[in-house]
N, C-alpha and C positions, 0 to 999 in steps of 0.2 A: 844575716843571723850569725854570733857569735858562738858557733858548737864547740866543746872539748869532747874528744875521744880518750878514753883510759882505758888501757892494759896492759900490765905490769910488765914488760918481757920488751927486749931490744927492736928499734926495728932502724932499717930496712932490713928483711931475710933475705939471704943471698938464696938460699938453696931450698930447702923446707921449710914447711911455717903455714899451714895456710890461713890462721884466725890475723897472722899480722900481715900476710901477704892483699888481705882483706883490709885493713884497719888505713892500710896505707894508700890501696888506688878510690877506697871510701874518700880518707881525708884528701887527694888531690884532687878529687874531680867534684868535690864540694867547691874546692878553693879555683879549681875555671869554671865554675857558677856562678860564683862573688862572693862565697859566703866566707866569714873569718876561723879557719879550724888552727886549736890548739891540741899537741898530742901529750897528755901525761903517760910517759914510760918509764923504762926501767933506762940507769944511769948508762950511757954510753950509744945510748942513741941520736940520730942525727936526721934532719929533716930542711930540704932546701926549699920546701913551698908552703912551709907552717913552722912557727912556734913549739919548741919541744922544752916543754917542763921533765924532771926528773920525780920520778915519783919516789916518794919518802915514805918509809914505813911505818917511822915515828911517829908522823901524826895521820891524821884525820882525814878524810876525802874533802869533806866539805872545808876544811881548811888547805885543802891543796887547788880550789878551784875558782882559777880568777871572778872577780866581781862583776865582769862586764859579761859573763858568760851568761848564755842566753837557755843553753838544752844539756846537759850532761849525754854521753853514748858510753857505758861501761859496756864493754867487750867480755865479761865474765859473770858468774852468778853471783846478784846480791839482791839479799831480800830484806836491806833496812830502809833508812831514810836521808834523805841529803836536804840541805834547805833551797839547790834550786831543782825544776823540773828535770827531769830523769829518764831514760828509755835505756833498760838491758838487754843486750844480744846474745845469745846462745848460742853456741859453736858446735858443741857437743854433746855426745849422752851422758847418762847418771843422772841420781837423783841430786836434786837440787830445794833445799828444803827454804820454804816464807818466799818463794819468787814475786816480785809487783805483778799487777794485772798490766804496768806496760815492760812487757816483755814479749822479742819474739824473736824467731827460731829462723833457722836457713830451709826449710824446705815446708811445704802443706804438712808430710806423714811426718817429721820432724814436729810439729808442734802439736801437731793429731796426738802424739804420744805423751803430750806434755797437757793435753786436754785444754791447750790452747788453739787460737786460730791465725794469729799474728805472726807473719811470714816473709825475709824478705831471701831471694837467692842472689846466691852470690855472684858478682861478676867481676871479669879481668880487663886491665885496660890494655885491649890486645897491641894497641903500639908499640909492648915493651915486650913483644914477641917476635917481632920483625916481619919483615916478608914470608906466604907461605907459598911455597910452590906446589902446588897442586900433580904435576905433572911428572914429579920424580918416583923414579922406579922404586916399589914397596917391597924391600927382603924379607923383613921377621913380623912377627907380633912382639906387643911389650906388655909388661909388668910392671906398673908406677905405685909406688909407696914405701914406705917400712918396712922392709920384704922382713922383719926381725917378731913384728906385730901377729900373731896366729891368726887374730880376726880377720885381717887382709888375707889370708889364704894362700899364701905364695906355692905351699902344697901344691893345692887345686888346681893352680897354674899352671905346673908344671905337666900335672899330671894329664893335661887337656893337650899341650904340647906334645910330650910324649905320646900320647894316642895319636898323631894328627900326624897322614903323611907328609915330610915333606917340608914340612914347618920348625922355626926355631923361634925359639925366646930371649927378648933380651930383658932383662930385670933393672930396671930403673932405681935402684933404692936399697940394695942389698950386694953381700959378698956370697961369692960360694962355702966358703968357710964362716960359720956363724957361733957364737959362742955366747952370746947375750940372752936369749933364753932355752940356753940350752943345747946341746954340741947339735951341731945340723953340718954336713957337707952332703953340697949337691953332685953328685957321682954322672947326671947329664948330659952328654958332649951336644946335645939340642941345645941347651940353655948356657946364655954367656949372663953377665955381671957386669954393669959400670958402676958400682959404686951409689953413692949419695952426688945427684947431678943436677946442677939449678943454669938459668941464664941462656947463652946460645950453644951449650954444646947439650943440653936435654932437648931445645928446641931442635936441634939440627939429627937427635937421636928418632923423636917423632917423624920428623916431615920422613924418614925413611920407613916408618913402620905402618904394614897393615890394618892392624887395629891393636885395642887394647883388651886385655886378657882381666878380668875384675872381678873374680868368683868371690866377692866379700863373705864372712858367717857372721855379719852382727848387721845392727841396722844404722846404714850409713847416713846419718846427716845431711850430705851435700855431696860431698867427693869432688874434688876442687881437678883429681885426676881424671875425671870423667870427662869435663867441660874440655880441659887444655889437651888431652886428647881429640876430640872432636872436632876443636878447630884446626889443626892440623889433618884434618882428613881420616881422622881413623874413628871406624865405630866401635859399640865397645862390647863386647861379649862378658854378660856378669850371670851374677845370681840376682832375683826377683824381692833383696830385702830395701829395706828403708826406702829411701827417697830416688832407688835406683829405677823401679814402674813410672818412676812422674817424671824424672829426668829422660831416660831413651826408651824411647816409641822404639815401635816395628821398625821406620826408615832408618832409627841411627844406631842401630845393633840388634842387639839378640838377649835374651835373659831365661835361666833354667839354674837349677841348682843339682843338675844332672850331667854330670863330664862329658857322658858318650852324647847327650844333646848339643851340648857346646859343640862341640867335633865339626857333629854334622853340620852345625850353622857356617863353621869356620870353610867349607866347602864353597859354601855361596858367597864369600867374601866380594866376589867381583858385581855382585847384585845391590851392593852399597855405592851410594853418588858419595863421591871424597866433597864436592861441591856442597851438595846437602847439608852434610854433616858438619863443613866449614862454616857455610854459612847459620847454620842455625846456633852453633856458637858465637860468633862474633851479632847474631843482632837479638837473642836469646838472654845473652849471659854475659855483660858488658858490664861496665863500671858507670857509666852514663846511669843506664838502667836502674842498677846498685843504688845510686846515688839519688836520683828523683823517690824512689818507693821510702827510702829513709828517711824522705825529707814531707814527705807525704805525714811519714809514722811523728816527726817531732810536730807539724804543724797540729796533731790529732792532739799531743800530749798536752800543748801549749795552750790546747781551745778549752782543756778541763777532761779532754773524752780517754777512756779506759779502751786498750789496746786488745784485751782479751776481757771476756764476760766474768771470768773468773780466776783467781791467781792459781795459775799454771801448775802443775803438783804433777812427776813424774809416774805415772801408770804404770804399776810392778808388770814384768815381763813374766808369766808365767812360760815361755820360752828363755831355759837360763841358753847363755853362749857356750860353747859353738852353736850356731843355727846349723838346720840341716845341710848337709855334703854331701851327695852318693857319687862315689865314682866309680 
């Protein structure tokens, strides 16, 4: 099968990214399938096990999209028409107006909200995380994301920390000094900072950490820091929104949108199998995986059949954001 993948934006991501961090172990593990993938990007991208077109803004999709192409995979919302067969991936929330009926989303409650049903999660090809060691001694808890983002919560984070004897945080994704939405210094001596950290020194920051700290207030899609968490041994302590009840059960963390709850769980930390929690990422949430359920969804599109009953149409939240906090 000749697939193209498009989405406007560089890839490989070194650090952050998770729609391209996606787009990228999608196209390789198509291509030790057999299958022939081309990536239409944005100019300055590079790819050693596919075909990288430059996407033009000048023109037209359907004229940027080889003849021998067999399935289009657009990576963002579009709700016109192409002359060949099409499937849209969804990454993220908003509303997204004219969606196809094949369109689908990274999580079940992810497309529950979209009043669709079509679903794939996401997976990583964990070889390019290296060895984990299971057996190394756990110092802090962490905080992985946008610590800049309010919806991630970096607050709540803290604030579970500072309640928590004994315990420190490392922040994954954020300075103490912040001034992008708005002046924020973290005052702390609990809570340390690396910065914005991709490759082997996030990985090498995980394998030492106890769990993950993830009190989200909006409804997350996927949370790609959940899974790489987990394989690394850590379970995740969040709030109960989005896609985070379908991703961690009872064995691979804890979920409350109540601090002094959190706490208390954070107690029992040693009642978590690091084993568990590895392994149910690596045979869970893999790129192999990723990769068969997609291929499943173009053979659906390819036979004539509609991916969703009805085209997808975002269901106003009558919960505006922040979702609830109490700390």
């Amino acid at each position: 099968m000749n697939i193209l993948l498009a989405y406007n934006t560089i890839i490989p991501v070194i650090k952050y990214g998770g729609t391209q961090r996606d787009i990228w172990y999608l196209g390789r593990e198509l291509v030790k399938m057999g299958h022939e993938v081309t990536f239409l990007v944005s100019k300055g991208s590079r790819c050693d096990f596919a075909r990288v077109l430059n996407w033009d803004v000048s023109r037209t999709l359907d004229e940027q999209i080889p003849e021998n192409t067999d399935i289009v995979n657009l990576h963002f919302p579009f709700g016109g028409r192409l002359d060949k067969p099409f499937v849209v991936s969804i990454h993220g929330n908003g509303a997204c107006d004219g969606l196809s009926e094949n369109t689908t989303f990274v999580s079940r409650d992810h497309a529950r909200r979209f009043n669709a049903e079509a679903f794939v999660y996401n997976g990583m090809d964990w070889d390019d995380y290296g060895k984990v060691n299971l057996a190394l001694e756990r110092e802090y808890f962490h905080f992985l994301g946008k610590a800049a983002w309010k919806k991630k919560n970096l607050k709540g984070a803290i604030q579970i920390i500072n309640q928590s004897k004994g315990e420190h945080l490392k922040v994954l994704g954020g300075w103490r000094m912040n001034l992008k939405m708005g002046p924020r210094f973290t005052f702390s001596p609990k809570v340390s900072f690396t910065g914005m950290v991709g490759g082997e020194r996030k990985n090498a920051l995980l394998q030492r950490s106890k769990g993950l700290i993830f009190p989200v207030r909006w409804r997350e899609p996927f949370g790609l820091a959940i899974i790489e968490s987990l394989y690394f041994g850590c379970p995740v302590f969040g709030t109960p929104y989005g896609s985070l009840p379908e991703l961690v059960t009872g064995d691979f963390g804890f979920l409350s949108n109540r601090s002094y709850e959190i706490v208390e769980a954070l107690q029992n930390i040693r009642s978590y199998s690091r084993q568990k929690c590895h392994e149910y990422a690596r045979d869970v949430f893999n790129s192999r995986k990723m990769a068969e359920s997609y291929l499943e969804i173009y053979r659906k599109v390819l036979n004539g059949e509609k991916l969703n009953r009805n085209k997808p149409v975002y269901l106003e939240d009558p919960e505006n954001l922040p979702l609830p906090w109490y700390s």
